[in-house]
C-alpha positions, 0 to 999 in steps of 0.5 A, a space after each residue: 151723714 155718710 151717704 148724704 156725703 157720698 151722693 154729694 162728691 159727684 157733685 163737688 168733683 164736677 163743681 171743682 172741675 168746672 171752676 178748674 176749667 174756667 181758671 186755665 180759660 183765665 174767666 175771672 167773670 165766669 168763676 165769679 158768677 159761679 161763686 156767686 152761685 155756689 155760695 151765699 152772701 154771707 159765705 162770700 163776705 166769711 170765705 172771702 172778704 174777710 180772709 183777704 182783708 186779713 191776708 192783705 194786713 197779715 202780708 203788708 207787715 213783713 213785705 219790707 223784710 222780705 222783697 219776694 214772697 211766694 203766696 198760694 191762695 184758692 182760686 176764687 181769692 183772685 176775682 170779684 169784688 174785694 180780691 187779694 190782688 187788688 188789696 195787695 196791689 193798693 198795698 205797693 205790692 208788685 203781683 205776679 202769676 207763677 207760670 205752670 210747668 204744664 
């Protein structure tokens, strides 16, 4: 198993430098398309559908208590199908990116 992992961390470094790449470019299309690549349907609906669902409800309960949030998801959460942004926003909440320092 360990060497199965070592010959597949080529593989995970440039995946994740690519989808590093296409986020900075701001290609939410393109990071789309590469998921859908990546991963099967059914990863798609567990990894993302369905966790976003979950934050969406999990985030709506406090959002009165709490007027300002900060929220760190992995990229793919923020395009596509079925995205927390857009869950949020249905929910009443105003999103915004953090600006890197970068």
């Amino acid at each position: 198993i360990e060497n199965y992992l070592d010959g597949k961390r080529a593989d995970f470094d440039s995946e994740y430098q690519n989808m590093e790449s296409l986020y900075r470019e701001g290609d939410g299309a393109k990071l789309v398309g590469f998921s859908k690549d990546s991963f099967s349907a059914l990863d798609d609906y567990c990894i993302l559908e369905r966790r976003n669902t979950k934050w969406a409800q999990i985030l709506d309960g406090p959002k009165d208590e709490y007027p300002s949030m900060f929220i760190a998801v992995g990229v793919l959460h923020l395009f596509g199908k079925d995205n927390l942004l857009d869950m949020l926003r249905s929910k009443g909440f105003e999103v915004k990116p953090v600006e890197s320092l970068e």
